[in-house]
C-alpha positions as CSV (number, residue, x, y, z in Angstrom):
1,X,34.6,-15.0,-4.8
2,X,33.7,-12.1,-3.0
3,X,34.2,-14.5,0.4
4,X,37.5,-15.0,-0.5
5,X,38.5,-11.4,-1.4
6,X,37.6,-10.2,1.9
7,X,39.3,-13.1,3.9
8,X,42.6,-12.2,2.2
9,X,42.4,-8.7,2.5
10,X,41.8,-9.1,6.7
11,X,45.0,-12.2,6.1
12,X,47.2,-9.2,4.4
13,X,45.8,-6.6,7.2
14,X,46.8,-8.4,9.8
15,X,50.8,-8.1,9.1
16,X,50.9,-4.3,9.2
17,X,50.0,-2.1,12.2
18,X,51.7,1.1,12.0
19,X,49.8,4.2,13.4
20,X,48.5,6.6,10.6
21,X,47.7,10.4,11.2
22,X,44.0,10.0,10.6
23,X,41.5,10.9,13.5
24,X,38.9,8.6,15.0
25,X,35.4,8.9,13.7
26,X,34.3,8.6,16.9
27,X,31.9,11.5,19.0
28,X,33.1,12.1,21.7
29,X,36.7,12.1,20.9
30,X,38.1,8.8,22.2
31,X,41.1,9.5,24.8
32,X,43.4,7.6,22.6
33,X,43.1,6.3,18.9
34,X,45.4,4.8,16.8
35,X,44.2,3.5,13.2
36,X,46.2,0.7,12.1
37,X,46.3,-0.7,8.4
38,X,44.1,-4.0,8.8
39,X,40.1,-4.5,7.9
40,X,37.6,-6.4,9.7
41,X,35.2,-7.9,7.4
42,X,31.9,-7.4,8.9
43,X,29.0,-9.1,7.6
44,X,25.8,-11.6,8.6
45,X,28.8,-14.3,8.9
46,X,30.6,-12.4,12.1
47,X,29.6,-13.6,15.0
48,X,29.3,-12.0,18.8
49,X,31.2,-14.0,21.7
50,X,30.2,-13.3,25.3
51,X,32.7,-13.7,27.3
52,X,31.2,-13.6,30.5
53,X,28.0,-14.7,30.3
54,X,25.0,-13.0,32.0
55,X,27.3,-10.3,33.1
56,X,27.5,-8.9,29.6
57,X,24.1,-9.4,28.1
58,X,22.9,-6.0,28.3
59,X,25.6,-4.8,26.5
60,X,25.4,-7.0,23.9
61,X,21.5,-7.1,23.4
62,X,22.3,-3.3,23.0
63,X,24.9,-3.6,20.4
64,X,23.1,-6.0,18.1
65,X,19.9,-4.1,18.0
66,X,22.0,-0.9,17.3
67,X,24.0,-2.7,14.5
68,X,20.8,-4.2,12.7
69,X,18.6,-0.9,12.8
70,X,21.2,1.6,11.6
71,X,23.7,-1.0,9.6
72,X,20.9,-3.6,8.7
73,X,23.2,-6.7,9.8
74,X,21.9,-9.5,11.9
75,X,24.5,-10.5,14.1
76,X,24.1,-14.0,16.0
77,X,26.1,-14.7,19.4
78,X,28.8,-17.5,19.7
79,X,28.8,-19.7,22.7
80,X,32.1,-20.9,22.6
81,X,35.4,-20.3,20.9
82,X,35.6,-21.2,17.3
83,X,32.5,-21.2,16.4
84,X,33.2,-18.4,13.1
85,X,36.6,-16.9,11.6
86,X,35.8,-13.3,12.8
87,X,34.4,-12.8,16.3
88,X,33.6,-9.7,18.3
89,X,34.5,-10.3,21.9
90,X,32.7,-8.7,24.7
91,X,34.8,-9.0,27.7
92,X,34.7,-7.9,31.4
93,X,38.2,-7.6,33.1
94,X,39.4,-6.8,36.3
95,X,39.7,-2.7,36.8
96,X,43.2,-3.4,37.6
97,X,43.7,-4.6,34.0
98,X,42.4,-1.4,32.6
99,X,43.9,1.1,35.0
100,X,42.1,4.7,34.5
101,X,40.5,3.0,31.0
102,X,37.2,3.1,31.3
103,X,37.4,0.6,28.2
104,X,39.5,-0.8,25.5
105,X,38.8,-2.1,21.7
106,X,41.7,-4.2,20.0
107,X,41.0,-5.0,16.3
108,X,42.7,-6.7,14.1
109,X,41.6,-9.1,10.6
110,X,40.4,-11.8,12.5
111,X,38.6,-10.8,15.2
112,X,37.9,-7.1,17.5
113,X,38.0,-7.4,21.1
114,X,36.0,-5.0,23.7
115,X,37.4,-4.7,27.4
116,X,36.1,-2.8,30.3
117,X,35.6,-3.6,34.2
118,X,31.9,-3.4,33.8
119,X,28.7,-3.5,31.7
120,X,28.5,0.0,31.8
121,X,32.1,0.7,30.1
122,X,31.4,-2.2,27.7
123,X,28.3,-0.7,26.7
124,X,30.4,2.5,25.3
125,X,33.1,0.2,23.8
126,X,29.8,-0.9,21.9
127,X,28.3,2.3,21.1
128,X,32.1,3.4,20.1
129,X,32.6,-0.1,17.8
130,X,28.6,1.0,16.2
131,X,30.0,4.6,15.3
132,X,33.1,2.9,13.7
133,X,30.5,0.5,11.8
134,X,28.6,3.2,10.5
135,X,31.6,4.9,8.8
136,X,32.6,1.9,7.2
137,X,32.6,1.2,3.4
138,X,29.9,-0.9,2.5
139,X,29.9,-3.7,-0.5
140,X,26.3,-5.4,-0.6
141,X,25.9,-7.1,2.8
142,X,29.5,-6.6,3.8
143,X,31.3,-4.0,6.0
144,X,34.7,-3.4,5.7
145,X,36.2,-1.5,8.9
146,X,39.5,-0.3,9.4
147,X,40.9,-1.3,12.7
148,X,41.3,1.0,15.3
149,X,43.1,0.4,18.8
150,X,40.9,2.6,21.4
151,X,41.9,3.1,24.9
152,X,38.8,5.7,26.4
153,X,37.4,7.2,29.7
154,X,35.1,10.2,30.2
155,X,35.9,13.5,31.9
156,X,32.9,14.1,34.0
157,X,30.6,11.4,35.7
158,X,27.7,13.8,34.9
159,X,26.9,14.4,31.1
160,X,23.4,15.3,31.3
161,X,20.2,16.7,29.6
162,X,17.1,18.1,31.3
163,X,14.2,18.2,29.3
164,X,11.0,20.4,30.6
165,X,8.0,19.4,30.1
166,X,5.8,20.8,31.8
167,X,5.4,23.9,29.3
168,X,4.4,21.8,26.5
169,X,4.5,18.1,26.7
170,X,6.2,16.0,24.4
171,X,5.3,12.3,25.1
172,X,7.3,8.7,26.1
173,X,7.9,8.2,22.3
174,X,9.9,11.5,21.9
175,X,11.6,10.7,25.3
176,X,12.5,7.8,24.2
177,X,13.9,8.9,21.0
178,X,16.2,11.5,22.9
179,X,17.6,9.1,25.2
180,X,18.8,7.2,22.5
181,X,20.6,9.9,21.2
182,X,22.2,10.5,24.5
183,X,23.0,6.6,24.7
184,X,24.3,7.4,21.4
185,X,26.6,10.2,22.2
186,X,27.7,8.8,26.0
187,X,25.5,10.8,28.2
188,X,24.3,9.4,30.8
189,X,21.8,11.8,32.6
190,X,18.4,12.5,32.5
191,X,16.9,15.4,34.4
192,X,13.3,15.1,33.4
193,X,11.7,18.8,34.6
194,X,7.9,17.3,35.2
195,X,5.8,20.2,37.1
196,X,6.0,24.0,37.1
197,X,4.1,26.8,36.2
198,X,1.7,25.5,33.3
199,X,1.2,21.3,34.3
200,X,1.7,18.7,36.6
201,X,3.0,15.7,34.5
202,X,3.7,13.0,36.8
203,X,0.9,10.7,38.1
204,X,0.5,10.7,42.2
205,X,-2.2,8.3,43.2
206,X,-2.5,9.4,46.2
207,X,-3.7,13.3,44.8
208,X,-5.3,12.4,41.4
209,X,-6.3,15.9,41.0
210,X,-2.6,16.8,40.5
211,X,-2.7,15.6,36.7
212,X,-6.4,15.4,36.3
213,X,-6.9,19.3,36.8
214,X,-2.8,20.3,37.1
215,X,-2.0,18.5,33.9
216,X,-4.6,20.4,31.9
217,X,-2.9,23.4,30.0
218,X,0.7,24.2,28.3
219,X,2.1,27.3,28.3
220,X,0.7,27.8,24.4
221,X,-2.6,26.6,25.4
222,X,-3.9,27.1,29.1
223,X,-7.2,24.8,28.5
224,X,-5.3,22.1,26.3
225,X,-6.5,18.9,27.6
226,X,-4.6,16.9,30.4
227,X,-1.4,15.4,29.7
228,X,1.0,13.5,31.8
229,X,2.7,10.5,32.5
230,X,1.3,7.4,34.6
231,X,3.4,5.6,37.0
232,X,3.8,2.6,34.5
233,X,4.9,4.7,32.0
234,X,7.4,6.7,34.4
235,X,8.8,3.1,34.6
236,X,8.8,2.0,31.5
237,X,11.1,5.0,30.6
238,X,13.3,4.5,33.3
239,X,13.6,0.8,32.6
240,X,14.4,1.9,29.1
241,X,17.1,4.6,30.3
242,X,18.5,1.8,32.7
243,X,19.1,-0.1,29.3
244,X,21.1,2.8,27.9
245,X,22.7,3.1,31.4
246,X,21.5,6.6,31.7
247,X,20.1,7.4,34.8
248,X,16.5,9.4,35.6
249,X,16.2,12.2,37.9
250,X,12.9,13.4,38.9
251,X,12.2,17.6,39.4
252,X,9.5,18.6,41.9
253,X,9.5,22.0,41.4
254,X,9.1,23.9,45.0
255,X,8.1,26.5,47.0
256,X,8.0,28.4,43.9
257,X,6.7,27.3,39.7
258,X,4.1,25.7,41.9
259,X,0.8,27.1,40.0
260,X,-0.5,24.0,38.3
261,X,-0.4,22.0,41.7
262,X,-2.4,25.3,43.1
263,X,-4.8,24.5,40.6
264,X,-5.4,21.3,42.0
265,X,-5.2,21.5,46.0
266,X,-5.6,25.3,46.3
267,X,-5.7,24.7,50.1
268,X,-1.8,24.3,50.4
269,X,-1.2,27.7,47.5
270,X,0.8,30.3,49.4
271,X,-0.5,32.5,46.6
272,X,2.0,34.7,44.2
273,X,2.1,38.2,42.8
274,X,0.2,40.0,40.1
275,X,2.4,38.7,37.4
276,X,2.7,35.1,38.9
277,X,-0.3,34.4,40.3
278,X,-0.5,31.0,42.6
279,X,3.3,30.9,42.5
280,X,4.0,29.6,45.6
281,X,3.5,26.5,48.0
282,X,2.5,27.6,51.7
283,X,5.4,27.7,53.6
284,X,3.3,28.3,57.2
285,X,0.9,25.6,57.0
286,X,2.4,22.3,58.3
287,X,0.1,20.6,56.1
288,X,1.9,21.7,53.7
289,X,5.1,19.9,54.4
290,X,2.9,16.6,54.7
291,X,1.6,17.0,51.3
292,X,4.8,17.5,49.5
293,X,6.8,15.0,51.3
294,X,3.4,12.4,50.2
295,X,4.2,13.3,47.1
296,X,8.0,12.7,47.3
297,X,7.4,9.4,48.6
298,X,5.7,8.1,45.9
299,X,8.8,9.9,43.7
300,X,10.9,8.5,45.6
301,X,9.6,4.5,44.8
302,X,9.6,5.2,41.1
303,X,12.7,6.6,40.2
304,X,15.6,4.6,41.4
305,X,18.4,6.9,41.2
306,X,18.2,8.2,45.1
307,X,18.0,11.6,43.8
308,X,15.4,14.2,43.7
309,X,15.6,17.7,42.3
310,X,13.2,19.9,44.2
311,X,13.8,23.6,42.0
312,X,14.1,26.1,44.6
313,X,14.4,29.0,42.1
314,X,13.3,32.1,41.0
315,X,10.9,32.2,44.5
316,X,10.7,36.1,44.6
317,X,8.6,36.3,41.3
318,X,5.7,35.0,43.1
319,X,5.7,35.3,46.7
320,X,4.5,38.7,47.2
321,X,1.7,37.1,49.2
322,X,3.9,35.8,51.8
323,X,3.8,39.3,53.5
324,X,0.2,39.2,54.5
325,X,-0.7,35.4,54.7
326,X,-1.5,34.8,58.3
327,X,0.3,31.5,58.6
328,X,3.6,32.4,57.0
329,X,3.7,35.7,59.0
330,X,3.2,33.4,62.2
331,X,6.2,30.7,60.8
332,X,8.0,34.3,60.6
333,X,7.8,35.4,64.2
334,X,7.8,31.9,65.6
335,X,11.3,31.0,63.9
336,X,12.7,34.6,63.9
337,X,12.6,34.9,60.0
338,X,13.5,38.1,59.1
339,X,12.4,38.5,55.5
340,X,10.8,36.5,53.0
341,X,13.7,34.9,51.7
342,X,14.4,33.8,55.2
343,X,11.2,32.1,55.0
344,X,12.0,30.4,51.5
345,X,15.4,29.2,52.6
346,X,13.3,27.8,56.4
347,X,11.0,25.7,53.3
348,X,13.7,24.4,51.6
349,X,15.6,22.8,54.9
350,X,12.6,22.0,56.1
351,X,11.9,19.5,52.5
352,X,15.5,18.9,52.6
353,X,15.3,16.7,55.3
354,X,12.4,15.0,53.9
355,X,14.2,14.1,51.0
356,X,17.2,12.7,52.9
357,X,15.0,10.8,55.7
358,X,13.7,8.8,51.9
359,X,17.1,8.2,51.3
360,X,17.7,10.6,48.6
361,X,20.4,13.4,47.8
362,X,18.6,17.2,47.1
363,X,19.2,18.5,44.1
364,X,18.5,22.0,43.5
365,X,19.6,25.1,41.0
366,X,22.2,27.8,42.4
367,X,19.7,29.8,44.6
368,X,19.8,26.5,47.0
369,X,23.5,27.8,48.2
370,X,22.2,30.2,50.7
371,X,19.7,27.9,52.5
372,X,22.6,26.5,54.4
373,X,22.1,22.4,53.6
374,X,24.4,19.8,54.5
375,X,26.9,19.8,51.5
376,X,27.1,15.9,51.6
377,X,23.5,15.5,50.9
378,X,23.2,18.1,48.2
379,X,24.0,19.3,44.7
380,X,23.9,22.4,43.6
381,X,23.6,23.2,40.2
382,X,24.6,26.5,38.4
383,X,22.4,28.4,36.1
384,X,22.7,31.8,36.6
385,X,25.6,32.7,34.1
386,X,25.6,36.0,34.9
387,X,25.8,35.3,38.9
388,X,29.2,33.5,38.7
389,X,29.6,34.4,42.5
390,X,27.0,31.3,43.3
391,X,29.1,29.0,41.7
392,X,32.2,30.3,43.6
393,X,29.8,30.2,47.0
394,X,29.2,26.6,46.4
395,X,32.3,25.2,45.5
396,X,33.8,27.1,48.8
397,X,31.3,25.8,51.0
398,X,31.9,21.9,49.8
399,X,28.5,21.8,48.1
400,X,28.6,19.2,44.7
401,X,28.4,20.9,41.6
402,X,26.6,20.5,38.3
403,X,27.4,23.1,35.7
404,X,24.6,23.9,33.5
405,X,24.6,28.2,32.5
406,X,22.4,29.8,30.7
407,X,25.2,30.8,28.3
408,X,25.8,28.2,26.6
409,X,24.6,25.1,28.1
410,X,20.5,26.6,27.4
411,X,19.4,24.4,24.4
412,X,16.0,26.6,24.3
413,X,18.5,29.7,23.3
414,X,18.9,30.0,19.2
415,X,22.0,28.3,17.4
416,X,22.0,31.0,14.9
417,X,21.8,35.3,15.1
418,X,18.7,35.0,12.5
419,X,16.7,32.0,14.0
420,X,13.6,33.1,15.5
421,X,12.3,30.2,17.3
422,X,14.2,30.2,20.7
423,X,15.4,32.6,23.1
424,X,18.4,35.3,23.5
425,X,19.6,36.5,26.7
426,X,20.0,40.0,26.3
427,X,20.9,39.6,22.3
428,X,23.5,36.4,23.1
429,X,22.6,33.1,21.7
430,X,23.9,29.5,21.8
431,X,26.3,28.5,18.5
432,X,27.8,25.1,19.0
433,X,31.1,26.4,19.1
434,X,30.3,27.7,22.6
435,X,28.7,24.9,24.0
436,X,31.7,23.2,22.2
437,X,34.6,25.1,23.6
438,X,32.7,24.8,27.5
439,X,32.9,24.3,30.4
440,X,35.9,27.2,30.5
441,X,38.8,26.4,32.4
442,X,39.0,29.4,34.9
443,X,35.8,27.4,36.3
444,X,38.6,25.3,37.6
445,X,41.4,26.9,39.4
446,X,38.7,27.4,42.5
447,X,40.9,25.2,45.2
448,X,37.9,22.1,45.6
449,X,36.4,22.5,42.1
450,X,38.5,19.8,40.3
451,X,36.9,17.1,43.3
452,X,33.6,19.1,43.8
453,X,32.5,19.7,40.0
454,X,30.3,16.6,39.1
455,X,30.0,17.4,35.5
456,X,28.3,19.1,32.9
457,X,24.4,19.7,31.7
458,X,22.5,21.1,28.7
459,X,18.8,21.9,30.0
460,X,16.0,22.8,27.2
461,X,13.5,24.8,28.7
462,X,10.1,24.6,26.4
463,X,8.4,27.8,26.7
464,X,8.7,28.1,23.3
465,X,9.2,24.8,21.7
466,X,5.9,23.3,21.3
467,X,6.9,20.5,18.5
468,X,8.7,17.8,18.2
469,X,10.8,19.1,15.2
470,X,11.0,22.5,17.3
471,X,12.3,20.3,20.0
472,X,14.7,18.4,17.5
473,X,16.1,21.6,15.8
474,X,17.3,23.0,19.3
475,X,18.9,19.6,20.3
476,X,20.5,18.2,16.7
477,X,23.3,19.2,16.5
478,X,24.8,20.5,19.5
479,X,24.1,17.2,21.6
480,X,27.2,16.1,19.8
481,X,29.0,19.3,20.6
482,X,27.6,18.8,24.4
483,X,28.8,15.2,24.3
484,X,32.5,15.7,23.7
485,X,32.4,19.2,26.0
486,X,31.5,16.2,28.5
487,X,33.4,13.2,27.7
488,X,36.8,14.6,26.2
489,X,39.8,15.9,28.1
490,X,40.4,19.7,27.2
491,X,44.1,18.2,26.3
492,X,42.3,16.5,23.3
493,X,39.0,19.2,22.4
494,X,40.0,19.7,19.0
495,X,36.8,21.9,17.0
496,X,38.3,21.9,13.9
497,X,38.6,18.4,14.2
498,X,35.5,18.0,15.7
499,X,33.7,20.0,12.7
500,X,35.1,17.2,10.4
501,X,33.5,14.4,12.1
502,X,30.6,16.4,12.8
503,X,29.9,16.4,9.3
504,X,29.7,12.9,8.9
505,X,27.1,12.7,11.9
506,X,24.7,15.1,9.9
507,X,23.5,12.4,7.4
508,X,22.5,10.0,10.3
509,X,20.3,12.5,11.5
510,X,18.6,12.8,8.0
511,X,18.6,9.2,7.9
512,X,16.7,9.3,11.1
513,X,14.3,11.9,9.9
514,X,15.2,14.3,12.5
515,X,14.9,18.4,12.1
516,X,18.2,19.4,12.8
517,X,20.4,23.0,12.4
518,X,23.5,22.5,9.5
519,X,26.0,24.8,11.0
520,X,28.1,24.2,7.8
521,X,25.3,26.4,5.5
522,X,23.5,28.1,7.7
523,X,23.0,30.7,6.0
524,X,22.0,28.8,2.3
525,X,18.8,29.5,2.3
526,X,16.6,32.1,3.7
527,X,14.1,29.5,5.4
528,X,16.1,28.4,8.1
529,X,15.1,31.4,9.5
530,X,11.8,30.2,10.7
531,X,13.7,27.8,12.9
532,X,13.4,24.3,11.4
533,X,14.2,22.4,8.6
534,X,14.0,18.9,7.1
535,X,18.1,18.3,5.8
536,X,17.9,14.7,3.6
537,X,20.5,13.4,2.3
538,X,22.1,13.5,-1.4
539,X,21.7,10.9,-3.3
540,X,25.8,10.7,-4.2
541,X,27.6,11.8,-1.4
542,X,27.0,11.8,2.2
543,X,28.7,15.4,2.7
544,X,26.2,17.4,0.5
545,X,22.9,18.0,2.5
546,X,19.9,19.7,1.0
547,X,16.9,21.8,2.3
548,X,13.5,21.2,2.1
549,X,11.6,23.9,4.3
550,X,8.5,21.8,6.2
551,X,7.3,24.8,8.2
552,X,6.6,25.7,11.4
């Protein structure tokens, strides 16, 4: 009975299409949406149709994993037309066909249709279609989805997260976890922060004692045993990323953040200050250079994405001992280097051409601009909130640009005035209304910037996240807020809107078990003070959340 119910109401749907003033459920904002009266009946019955064979596997593999973990529906692939009344269509056409579309979903009773020029934009139609599916109203085994018409592209090429680990290390299982959230929301970069101060994360066979002795220690706990990623497991999580299309760039932090590899090969340290002791690589030692770009090639094989982020900031905390070290004060007065930052900037050319002879781009944050590098080979990207002159400085001298400040693009700064797990700069803080309402559009009226401004970047520095909940509570949710800041024009930022179908994202996190921040109530109860909560879900409604405080 139920069978035939559904196949008249998707017979009656199909004759009406008008356009109704109800928004998309979709995060981020879809670049057009128009909800039309028909339902697809979705159930174990609906079958998949590849429409172009190997060329949209991926996609598809994706898409029916996604739909059976979070709708619990097993949906089979058709070979050929006809083989079930209501199909989904993956289809790859010509860019031509699409114009600026970076894809298209057509639904109607029947059958829903997914478009795009490549795997990539037919990945999103899926990961659009799965947020649709999880909105829908549910009877038994049986989804019924109102039919949306979606035409979508994405603002910026760049919509990226960095995630530090070398203050406290957080494992290939929590990795993984983020970049399906990020798959999840559209972003498609992962800046992965893997040495610095307090470990060396990344496995380099040829200097073992770079994780062995480097990867002992976290900034909570300086004798913590070793921790760090081998090379198979570097690969596994970029062949999982690759999945998600979201690509993996490596940081090797240098001259400076350099203490852990001092730990290891103290023979290439160019020492530090009293506060930053072992800050620095040796910038006057030409083994030195031999060493790092060793290390860079062996970077360079694993991560795919011909592009390596080498730091390059914050060198003047440690490199006090620059001014009496016999071999920089001889690279000094051989090359005419009048001061020490002459010297840093002589370092990072001289590592910027070892990253281009492997075929790479540099990457590096603001302080890079002054080095004088080839802008075609390098990207800049801006931190320093408070130094807005950098970002000027790079746009006028053609560099690339990532934006990524401090304020509000910092997930390690607190969502809330009373949190206390996080960081303030100078008593401002993060709400997801800022990182919502970002990037500003004065960034923009720079002549260059439109072309020169890759995209946008959230980077969660660890210092004081040691947890994977801690971790969670600064991401969940302003990924969301970071996604549509990314993805949607500024013509269609909405955060009123936005709120609304934020509110229906909060009870997939609880479904997911994640520790997350409820903007909505964040002031109900008194424990989410401490930083982190466990939100589950009511058992009636999916808009009511309650608190359960799980410490610490």
């Amino acid at each position: 009975m139920n069978r035939i119910k559904y196949a008249l109401l998707a017979i009656i749907g199909l004759q009406i299409w008008p356009a109704q003033a109800e928004d998309c459920p979709i995060i981020p904002r879809p670049r057009q949406a128009e909800k039309g009266a028909a339902t697809f009946v979705l159930d174990r019955e609906t079958l998949i149709q590849p429409e172009n064979g190997a060329d949209t596997q991926g996609a598809i593999y994706y898409f029916q994993q996604a739909v059976m973990d979070r709708a619990g529906l097993e949906l089979a692939t058709s070979p050929a037309e006809g083989m079930g009344e209501r199909i989904i269509r993956f289809r790859l056409v010509a860019p031509e066909a699409l114009g600026d579309d970076s894809y298209r979903i057509a639904m109607d009773g029947r059958g829903i249709l997914l478009e795009a020029p490549d795997e990539q934009g037919l990945f999103y139609a899926g990961v659009s279609l799965l947020q649709l599916i999880e909105r829908a109203e549910r009877d038994g085994d049986t989804l019924l989805l109102p039919c949306w018409a979606i035409r979508d592209a994405p603002r910026f090429g760049w919509r990226g997260v960095m995630l530090d680990e070398s203050r406290h290390f957080f494992g290939k299982r929590q990795v993984k976890a983020l970049l399906d959230w990020m798959a999840y929301y559209k972003l498609n970069v992962f800046h992965w922060h893997l040495t610095d101060v307090d470990g060396w994360r990344i496995e380099i066979k040829r200097y073992p004692r770079l994780t062995l002795v480097g990867g002992i220690g976290n900034h909570t706990n300086p004798l913590a045993p070793a921790q760090y990623y081998t090379q198979d497991e570097i690969r596994e999580i970029i062949r999982y990323a690759t999945e998600r299309h979201i690509q993996v760039i490596p940081e090797i932090d240098m001259p400076g953040h350099a203490t852990a590899a001092n730990r290891a090969y103290p023979r290439y340290s160019g020492g530090g200050s009293e506060r930053f002791p072992d800050f620095t690589f040796n910038p006057g030692l030409e083994e030195t250079y031999r060493y790092l770009t060793d290390i860079l090639r062996e970077v360079n094989v694993l991560f795919p994405s011909r592009k390596i982020h080498i730091g390059g900031d914050e060198v003047h905390f440690g490199n006090a001992h620059w001014r009496v070290d016999t071999a920089v004060q001889a690279l000094a007065a051989a090359h005419g280097l009048e001061n020490l930052r002459a010297v840093e900037h002589y370092f990072i050319r001289r590592m910027a051409d070892s990253v281009a002879r492997l075929g790479n781009d540099l990457l590096g944050w603001d302080e890079i601009v002054d080095a004088g590098l080839p802008p075609q080979q390098t990207v800049v990207f801006w931190w320093r909130h408070d130094k807005p002159e950098q970002y000027q400085k790079a746009i006028a001298a053609g560099y690339r640009v990532v934006i990524c400040p401090r304020i509000p693009y910092y997930f390690d700064f607190v969502q809330d005035s009373t949190h206390r797990i996080g960081r303030k700069w100078q008593g401002r803080y993060v709400p997801i209304e800022q990182v919502y309402g970002y990037p500003a559009e004065a960034l923009f009226q720079q002549p260059g910037a439109e072309r020169q401004v890759l995209g946008v970047q959230a980077n969660l520095w660890t210092e004081q996240l040691s947890s994977p909940q801690q971790l969670e509570y600064m991401v969940f949710p302003r990924i969301a807020a970071l996604a549509e800041s990314a993805w949607t024009s500024e013509g269609r930022k909405d955060y009123a809107d936005f709120s609304l179908r934020l509110r229906r994202h909060l009870p997939r996190y609880a479904k997911a078990g994640l520790y997350y921040f409820n903007p909505f109530q964040p002031q109900q109860y008194p424990e989410y003070q401490n930083g982190i909560q466990r939100i589950k879900m009511m058992p009636d409604t999916e808009a009511q959340t309650r608190l359960e405080t799980s410490g610490q």
